[in-house]
DRENBABA-665735 format. One record per atom (N, C-alpha, C): residue number from 0; residue in three letters; atom name; x, y, z negated. Coordinates in steps of 0.05 Angstrom, whole numbers. Atoms other than C-alpha are relative to their C-alpha. Example, Ala and Ser with C-alpha at 12.3 -4.5 7.8 and 13.67 -1.06 7.14 Angstrom:
2
+-----+------+------+--------+--------+--------+
: pos : code : site :     px :     py :     pz :
+-----+------+------+--------+--------+--------+
:   0 :  ALA :    N :     18 :    -24 :      0 :
:   0 :  ALA :   CA :    246 :    -90 :   -156 :
:   0 :  ALA :    C :     18 :     24 :      0 :
:   1 :  SER :    N :    -16 :    -24 :      1 :
:   1 :  SER :   CA :    273 :    -21 :   -143 :
:   1 :  SER :    C :    -15 :     22 :    -14 :
+-----+------+------+--------+--------+--------+
***
This chain:
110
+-----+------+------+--------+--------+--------+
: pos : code : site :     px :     py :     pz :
+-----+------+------+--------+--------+--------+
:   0 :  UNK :    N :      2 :     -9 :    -27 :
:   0 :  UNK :   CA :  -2942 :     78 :   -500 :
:   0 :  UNK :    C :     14 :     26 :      4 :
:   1 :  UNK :    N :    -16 :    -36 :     -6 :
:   1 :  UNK :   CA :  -2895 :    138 :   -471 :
:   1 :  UNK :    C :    -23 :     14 :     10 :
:   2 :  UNK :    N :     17 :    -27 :    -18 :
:   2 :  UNK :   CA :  -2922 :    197 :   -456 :
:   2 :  UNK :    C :     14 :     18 :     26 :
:   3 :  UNK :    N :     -9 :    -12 :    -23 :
:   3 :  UNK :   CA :  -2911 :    227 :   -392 :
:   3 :  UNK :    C :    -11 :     29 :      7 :
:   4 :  UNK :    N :      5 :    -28 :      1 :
:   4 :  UNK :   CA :  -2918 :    298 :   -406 :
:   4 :  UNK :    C :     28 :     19 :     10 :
:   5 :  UNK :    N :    -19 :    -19 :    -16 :
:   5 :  UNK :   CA :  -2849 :    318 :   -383 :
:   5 :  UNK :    C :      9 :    -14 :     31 :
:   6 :  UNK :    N :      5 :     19 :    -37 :
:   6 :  UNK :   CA :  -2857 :    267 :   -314 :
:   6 :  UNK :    C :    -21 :     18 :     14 :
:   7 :  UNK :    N :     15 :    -18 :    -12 :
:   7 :  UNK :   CA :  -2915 :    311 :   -301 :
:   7 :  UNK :    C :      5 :     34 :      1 :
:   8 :  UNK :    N :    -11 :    -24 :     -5 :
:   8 :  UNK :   CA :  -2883 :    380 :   -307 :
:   8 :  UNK :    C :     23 :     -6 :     26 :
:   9 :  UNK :    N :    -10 :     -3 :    -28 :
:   9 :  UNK :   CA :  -2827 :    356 :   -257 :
:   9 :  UNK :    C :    -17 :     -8 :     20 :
:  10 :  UNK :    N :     27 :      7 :    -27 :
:  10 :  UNK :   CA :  -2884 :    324 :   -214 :
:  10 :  UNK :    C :      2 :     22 :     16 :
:  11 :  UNK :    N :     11 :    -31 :     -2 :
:  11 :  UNK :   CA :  -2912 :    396 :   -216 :
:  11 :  UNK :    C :     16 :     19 :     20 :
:  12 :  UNK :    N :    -25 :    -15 :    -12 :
:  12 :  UNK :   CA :  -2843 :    428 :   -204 :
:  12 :  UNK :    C :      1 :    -12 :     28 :
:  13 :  UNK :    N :    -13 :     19 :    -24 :
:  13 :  UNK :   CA :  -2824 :    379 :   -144 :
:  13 :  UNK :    C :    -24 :      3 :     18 :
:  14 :  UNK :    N :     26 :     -2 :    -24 :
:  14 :  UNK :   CA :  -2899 :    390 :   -111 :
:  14 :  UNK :    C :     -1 :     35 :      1 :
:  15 :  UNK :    N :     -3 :    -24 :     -4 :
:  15 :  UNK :   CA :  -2890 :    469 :   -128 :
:  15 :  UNK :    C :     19 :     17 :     23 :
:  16 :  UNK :    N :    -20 :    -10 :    -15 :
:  16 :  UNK :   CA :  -2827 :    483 :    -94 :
:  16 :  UNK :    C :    -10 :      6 :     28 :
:  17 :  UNK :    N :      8 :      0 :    -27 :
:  17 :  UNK :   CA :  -2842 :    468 :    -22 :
:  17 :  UNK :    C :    -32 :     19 :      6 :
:  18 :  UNK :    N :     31 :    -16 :     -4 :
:  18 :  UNK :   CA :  -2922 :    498 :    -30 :
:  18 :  UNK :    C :     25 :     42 :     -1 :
:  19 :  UNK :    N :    -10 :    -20 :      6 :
:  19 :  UNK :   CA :  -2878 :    557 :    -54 :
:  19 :  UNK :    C :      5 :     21 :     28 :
:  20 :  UNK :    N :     -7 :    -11 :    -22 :
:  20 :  UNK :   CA :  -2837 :    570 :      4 :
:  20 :  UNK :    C :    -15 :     -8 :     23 :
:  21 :  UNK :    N :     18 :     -6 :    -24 :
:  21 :  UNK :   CA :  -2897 :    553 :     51 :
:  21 :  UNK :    C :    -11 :     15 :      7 :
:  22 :  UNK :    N :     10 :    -32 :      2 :
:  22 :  UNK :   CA :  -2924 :    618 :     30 :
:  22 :  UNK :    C :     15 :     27 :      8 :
:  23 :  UNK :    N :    -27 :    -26 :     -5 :
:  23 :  UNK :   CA :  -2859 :    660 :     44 :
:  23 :  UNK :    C :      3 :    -19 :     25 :
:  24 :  UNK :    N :    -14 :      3 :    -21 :
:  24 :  UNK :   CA :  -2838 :    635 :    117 :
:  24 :  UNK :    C :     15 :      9 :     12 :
:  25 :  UNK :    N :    -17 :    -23 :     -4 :
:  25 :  UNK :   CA :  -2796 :    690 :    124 :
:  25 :  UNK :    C :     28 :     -7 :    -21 :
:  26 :  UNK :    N :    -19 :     14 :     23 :
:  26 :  UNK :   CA :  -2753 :    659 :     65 :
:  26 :  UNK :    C :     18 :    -33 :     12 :
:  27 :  UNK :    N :     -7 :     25 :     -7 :
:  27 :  UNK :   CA :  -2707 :    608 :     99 :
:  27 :  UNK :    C :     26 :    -12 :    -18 :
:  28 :  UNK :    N :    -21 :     14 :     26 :
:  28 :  UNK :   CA :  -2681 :    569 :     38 :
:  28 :  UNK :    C :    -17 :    -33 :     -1 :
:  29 :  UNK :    N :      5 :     23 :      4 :
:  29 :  UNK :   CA :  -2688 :    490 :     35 :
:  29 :  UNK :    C :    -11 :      4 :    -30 :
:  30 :  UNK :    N :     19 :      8 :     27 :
:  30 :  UNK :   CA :  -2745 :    458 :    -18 :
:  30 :  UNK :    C :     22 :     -5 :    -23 :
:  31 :  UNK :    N :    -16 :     12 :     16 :
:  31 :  UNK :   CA :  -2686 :    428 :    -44 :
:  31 :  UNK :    C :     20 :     12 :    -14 :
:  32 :  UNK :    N :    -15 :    -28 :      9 :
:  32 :  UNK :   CA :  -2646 :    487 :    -69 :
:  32 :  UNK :    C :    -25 :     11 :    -25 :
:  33 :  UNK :    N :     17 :    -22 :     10 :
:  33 :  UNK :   CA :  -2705 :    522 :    -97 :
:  33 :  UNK :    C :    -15 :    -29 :    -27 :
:  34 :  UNK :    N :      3 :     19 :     13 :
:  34 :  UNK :   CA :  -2721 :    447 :   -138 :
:  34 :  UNK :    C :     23 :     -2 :    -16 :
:  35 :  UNK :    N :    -24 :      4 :     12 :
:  35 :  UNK :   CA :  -2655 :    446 :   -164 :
:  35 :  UNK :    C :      2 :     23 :    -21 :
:  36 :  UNK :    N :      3 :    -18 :      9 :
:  36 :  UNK :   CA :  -2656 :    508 :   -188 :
:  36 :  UNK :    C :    -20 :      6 :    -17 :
:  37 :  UNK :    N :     25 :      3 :     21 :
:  37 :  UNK :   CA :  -2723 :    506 :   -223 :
:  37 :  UNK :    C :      7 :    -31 :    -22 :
:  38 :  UNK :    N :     -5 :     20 :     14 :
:  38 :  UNK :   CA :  -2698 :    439 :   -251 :
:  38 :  UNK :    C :     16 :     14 :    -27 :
:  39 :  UNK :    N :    -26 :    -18 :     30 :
:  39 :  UNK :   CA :  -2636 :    472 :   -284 :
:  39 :  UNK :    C :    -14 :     13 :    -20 :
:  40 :  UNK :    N :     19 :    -10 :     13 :
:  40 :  UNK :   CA :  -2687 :    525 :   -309 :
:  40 :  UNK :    C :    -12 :    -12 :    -18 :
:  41 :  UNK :    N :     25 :      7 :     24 :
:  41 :  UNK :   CA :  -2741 :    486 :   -342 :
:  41 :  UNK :    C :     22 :    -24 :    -17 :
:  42 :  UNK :    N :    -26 :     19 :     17 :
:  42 :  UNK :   CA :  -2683 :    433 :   -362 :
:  42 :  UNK :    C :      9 :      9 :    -27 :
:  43 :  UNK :    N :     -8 :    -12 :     28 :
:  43 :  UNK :   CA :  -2652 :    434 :   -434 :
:  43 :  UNK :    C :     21 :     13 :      1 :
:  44 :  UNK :    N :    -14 :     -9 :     -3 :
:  44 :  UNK :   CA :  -2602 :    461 :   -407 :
:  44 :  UNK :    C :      0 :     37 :     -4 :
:  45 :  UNK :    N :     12 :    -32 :     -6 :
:  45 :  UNK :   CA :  -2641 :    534 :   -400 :
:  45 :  UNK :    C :    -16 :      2 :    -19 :
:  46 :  UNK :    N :     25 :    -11 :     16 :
:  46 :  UNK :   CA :  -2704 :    538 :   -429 :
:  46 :  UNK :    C :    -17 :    -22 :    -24 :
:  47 :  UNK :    N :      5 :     15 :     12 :
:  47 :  UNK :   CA :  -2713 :    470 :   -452 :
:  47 :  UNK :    C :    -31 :    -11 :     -4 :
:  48 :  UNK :    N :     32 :      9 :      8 :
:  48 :  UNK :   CA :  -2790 :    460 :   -440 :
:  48 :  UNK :    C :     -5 :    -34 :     12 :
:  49 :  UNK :    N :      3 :     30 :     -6 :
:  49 :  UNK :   CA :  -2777 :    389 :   -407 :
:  49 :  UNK :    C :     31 :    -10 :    -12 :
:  50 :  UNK :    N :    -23 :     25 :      8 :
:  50 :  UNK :   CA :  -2729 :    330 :   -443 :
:  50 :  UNK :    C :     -2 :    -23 :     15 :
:  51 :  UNK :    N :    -11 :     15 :    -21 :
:  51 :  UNK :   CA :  -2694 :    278 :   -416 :
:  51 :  UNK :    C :    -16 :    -25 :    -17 :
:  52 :  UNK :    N :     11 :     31 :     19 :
:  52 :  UNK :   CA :  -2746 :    210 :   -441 :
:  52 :  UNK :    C :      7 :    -20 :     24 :
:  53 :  UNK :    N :     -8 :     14 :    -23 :
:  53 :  UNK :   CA :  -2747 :    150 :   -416 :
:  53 :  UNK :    C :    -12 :     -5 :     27 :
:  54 :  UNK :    N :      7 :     -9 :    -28 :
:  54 :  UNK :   CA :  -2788 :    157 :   -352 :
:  54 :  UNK :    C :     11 :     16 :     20 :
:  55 :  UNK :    N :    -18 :     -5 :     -8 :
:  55 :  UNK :   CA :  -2748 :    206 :   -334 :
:  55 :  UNK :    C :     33 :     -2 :      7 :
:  56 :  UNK :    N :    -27 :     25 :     -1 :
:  56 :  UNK :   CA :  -2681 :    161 :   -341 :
:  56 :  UNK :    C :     -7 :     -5 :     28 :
:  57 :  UNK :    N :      4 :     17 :    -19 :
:  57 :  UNK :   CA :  -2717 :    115 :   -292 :
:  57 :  UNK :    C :     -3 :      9 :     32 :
:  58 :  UNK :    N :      7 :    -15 :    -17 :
:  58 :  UNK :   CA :  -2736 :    168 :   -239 :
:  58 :  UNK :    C :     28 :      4 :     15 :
:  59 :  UNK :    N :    -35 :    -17 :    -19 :
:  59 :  UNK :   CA :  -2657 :    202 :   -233 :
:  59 :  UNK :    C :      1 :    -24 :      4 :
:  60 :  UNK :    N :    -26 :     16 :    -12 :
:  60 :  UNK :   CA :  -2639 :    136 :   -232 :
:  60 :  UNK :    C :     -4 :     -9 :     30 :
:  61 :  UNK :    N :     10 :      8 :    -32 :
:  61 :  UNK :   CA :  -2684 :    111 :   -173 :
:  61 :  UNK :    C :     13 :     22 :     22 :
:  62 :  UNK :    N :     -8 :    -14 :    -21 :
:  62 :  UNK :   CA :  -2671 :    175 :   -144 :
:  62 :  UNK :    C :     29 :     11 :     13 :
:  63 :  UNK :    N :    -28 :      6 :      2 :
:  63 :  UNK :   CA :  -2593 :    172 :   -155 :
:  63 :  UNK :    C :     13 :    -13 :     28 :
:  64 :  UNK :    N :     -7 :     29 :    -11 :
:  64 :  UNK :   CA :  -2597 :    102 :   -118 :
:  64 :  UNK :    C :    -14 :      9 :     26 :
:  65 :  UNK :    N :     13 :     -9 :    -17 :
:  65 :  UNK :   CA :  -2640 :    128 :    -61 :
:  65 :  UNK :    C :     18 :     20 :     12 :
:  66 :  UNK :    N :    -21 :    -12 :    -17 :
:  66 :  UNK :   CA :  -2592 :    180 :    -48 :
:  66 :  UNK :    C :     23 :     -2 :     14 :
:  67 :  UNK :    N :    -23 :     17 :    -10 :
:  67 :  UNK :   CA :  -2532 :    139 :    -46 :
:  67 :  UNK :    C :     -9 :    -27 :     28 :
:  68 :  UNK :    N :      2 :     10 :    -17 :
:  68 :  UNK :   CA :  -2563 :     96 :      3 :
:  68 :  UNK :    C :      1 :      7 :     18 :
:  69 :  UNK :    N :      8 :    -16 :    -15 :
:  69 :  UNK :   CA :  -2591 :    149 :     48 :
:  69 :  UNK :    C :     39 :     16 :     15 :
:  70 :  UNK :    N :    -23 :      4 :      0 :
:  70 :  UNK :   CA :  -2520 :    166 :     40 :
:  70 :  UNK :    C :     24 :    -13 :     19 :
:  71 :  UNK :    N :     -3 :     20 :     -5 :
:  71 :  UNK :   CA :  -2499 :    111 :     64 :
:  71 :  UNK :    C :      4 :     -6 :     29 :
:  72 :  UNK :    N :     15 :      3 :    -23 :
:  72 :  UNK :   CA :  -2539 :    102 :    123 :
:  72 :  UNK :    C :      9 :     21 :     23 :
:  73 :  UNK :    N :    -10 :    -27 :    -19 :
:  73 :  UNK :   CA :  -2515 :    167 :    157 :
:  73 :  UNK :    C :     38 :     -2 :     -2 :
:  74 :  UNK :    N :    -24 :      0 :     -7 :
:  74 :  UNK :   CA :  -2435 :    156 :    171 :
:  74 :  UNK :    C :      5 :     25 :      6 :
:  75 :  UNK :    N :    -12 :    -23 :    -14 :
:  75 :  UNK :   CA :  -2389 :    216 :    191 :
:  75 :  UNK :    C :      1 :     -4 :     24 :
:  76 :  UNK :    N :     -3 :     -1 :    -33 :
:  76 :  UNK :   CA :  -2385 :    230 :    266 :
:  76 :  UNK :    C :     26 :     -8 :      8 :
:  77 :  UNK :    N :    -26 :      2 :     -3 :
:  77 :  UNK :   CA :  -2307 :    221 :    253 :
:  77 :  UNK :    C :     12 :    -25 :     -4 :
:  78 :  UNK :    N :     -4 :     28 :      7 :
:  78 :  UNK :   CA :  -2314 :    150 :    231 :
:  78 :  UNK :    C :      6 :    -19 :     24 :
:  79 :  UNK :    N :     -8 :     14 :    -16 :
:  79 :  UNK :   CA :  -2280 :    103 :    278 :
:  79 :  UNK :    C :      0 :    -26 :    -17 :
:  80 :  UNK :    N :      1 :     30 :     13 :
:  80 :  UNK :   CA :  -2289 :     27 :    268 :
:  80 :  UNK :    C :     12 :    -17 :     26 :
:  81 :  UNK :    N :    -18 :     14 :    -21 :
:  81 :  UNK :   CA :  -2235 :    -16 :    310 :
:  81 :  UNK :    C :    -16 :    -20 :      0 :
:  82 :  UNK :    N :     21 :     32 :     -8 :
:  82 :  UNK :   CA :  -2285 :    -72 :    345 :
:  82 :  UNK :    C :     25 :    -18 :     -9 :
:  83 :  UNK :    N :    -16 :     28 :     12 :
:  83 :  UNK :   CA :  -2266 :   -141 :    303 :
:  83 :  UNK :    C :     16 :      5 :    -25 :
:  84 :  UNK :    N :    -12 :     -7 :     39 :
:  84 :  UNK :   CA :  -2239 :   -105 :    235 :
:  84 :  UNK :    C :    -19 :     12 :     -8 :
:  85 :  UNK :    N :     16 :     -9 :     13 :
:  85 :  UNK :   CA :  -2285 :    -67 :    214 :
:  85 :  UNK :    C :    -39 :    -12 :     -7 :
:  86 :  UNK :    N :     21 :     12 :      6 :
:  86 :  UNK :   CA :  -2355 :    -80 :    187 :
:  86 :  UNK :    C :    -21 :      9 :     18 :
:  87 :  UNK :    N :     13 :     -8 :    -10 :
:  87 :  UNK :   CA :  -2400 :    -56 :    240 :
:  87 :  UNK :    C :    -33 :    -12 :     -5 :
:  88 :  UNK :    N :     27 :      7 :     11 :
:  88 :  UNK :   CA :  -2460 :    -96 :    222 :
:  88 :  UNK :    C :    -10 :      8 :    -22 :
:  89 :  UNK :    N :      6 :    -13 :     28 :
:  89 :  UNK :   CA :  -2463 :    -67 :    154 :
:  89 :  UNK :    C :    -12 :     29 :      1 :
:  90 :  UNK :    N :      7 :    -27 :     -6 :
:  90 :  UNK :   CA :  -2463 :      8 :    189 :
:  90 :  UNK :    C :    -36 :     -3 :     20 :
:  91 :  UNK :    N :     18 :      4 :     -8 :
:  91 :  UNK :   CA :  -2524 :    -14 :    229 :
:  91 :  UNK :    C :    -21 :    -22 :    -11 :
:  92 :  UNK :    N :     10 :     22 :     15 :
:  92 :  UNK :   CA :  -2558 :    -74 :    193 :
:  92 :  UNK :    C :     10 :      1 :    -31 :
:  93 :  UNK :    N :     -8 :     -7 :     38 :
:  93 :  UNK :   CA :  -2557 :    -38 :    117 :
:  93 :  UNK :    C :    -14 :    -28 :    -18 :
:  94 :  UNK :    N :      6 :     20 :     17 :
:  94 :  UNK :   CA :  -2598 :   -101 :     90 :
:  94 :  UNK :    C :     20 :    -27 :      1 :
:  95 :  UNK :    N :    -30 :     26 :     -1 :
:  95 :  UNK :   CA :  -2530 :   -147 :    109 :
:  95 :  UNK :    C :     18 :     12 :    -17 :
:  96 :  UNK :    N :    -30 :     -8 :     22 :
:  96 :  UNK :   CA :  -2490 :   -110 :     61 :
:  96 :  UNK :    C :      6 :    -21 :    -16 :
:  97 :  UNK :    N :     -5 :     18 :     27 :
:  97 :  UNK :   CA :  -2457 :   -145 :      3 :
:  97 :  UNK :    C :    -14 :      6 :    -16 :
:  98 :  UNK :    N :     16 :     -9 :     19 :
:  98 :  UNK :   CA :  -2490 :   -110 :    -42 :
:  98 :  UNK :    C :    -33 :     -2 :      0 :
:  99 :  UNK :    N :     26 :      8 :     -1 :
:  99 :  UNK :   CA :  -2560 :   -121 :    -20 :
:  99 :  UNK :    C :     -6 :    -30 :      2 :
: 100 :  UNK :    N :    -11 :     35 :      7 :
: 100 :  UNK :   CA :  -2533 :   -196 :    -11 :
: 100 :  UNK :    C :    -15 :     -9 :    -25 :
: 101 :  UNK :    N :     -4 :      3 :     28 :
: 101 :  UNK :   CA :  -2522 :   -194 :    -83 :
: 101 :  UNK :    C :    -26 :      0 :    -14 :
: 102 :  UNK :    N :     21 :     -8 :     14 :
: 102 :  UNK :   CA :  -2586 :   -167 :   -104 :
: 102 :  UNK :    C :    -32 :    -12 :      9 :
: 103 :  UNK :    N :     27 :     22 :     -2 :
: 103 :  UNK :   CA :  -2632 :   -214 :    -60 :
: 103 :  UNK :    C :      8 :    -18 :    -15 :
: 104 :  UNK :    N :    -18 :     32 :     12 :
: 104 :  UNK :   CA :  -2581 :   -276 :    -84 :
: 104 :  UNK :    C :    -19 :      8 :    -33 :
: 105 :  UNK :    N :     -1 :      8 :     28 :
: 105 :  UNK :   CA :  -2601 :   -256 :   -162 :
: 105 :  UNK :    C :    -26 :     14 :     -3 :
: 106 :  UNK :    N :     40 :      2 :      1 :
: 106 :  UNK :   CA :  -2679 :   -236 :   -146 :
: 106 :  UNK :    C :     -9 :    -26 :     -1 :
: 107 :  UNK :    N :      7 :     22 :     -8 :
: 107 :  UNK :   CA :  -2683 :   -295 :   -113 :
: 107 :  UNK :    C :      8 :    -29 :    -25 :
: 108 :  UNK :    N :    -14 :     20 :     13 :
: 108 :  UNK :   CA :  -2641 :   -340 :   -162 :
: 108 :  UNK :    C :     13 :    -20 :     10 :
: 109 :  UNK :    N :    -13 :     14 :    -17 :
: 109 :  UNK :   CA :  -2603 :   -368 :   -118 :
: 109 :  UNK :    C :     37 :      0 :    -23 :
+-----+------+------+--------+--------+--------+
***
C-alpha cells in the first residue's frame, strides 16, 4: 500500500496558500503564484522534504490534463474561424472533439 505522506503535505500546501493570503488582503498576489512558489520550496529541488512517488505522478498528471483543457476551452480574442473551414463545433461543443471521440470510442470499446 503507498503511503501518502508527501500527497498530504502538498494537500496542506495547496489548502495553505489561499488561507494565507486571506489573512493579508492588502497583499494582491494570486493563490497560484504563492503555490508555485512554496512547491519549488518544499520540492527536491530546494529543501527536498516532499518526493516525487507515485500519487504524486498521477495528480501533475491529472492536473497537467485539466490545464490543457481549460486551455483549450478559452480561445484568443484574435482567433478568427472562416464559417465552413474551420472547426467551430469543436470551439463550442469541447466533448465533439477528436480526441474526446477517441477516448469515449476506446472506454466504450467500440
Amino acid at each position: 500500500m503507498p503511503a501518502f505522506d508527501n500527497l498530504l503535505i502538498v494537500v496542506a500546501v495547496a489548502f495553505a496558500g489561499p488561507l494565507l493570503l486571506g489573512f493579508f488582503p492588502s497583499v494582491r498576489l494570486p493563490s497560484v503564484v504563492l503555490e508555485i512558489l512554496a512547491g519549488i520550496v518544499i520540492g527536491p529541488s530546494v529543501l527536498g522534504i516532499v518526493h516525487i512517488d507515485e500519487a504524486i505522478s498521477v495528480i501533475s498528471l491529472l492536473g497537467l490534463a485539466f490545464l490543457l483543457q481549460v486551455a483549450r476551452l478559452y480561445p484568443s480574442s484574435r482567433l478568427r474561424i472562416v464559417p465552413n473551414r474551420g472547426h467551430v463545433s469543436d470551439l463550442y461543443y469541447p466533448y465533439r472533439s477528436p480526441a474526446v471521440r477517441w477516448i469515449r470510442r476506446f472506454v466504450a470499446g467500440h
